[in-house]
N, C-alpha and C positions, 0 to 999 in steps of 0.2 A: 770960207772959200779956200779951194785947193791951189797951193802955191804951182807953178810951169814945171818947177824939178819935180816936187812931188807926183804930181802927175804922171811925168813921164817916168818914172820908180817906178810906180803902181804899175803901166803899159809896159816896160822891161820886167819887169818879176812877171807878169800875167805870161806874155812871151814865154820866158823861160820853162816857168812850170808845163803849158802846155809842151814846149815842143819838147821836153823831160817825155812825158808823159804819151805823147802819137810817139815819141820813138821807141819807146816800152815795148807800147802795143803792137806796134808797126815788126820789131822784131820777132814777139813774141808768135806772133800771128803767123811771120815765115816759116817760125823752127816748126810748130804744129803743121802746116801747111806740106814743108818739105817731106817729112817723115813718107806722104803717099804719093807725092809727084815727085819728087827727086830736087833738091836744091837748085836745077839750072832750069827749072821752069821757070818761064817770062816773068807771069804774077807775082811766083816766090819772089827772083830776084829785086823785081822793082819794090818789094816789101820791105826785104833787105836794106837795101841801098835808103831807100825811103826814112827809113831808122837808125841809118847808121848817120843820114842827112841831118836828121830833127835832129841826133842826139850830141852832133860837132856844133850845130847851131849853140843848144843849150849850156855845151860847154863853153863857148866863145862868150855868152851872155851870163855864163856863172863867172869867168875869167873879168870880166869889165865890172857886176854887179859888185865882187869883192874886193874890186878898187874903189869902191866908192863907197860902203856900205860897210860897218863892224861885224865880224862876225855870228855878234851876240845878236845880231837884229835878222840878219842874211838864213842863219843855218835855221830859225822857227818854220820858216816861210817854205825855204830849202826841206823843210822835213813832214812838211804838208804832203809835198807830191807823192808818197809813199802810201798816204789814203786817198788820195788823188787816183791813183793807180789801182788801187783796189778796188773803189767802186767804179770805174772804169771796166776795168777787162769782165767785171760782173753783166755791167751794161752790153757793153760791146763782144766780147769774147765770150759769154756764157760763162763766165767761172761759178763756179761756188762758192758761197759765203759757208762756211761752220763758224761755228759758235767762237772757237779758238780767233778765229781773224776778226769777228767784230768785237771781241775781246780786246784783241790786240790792238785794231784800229782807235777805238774809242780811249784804250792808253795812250797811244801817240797824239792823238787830239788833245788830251787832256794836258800830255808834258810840253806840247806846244805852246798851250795858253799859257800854260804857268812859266816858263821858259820867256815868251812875249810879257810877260806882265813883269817880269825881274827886271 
């Protein structure tokens, strides 16, 4: 059985990552977006802001998780959202995957576990 802290660990990391992760996109999505409507279009903006929102959350929630949490446990977890991210804008943005970033991805996977199991 899962201990009430533990629990709510897991619910605050899960947090954090996502909103790490809609604020990526969230900005990423404006800067493409701006280039053909102009930066003070409505949609841009609320995109904008939207991500600049997720992305002060997830600092406030990375600011409390690393009072609480060793680094050595924080930064595996912390260093997921970076494949998080990739298959994301894949998903949702259209990106392209090459060869180079599943590459890459599958390294950062890999230094996690081993990083998590130390």
């Amino acid at each position: 059985m899962i201990s009430s802290q533990t629990a709510i660990a897991i619910v605050v990391f899960t947090i954090e990552v996502t909103t790490t992760v809609i604020g990526q996109l969230l900005l990423k999505r404006a800067m493409d977006v701006s280039r053909t409507t102009g930066f003070s279009h409505p949609p841009t903006l609320r995109r904008f802001f939207g991500g600049v929102l997720s992305l002060t959350v997830s600092f406030f929630l990375t600011i409390g998780l690393l009072e609480h949490f060793d680094l050595s446990f924080f930064y595996p977890v912390q260093g997921s959202t970076v494949v998080i991210i990739t298959i994301a804008a894949t998903i949702f943005l259209r990106e392209k995957l090459s060869p180079q970033l599943i590459i890459g991805s599958l390294l950062i996977s890999a230094g996690i576990i081993v990083v998590s199991l130390s």
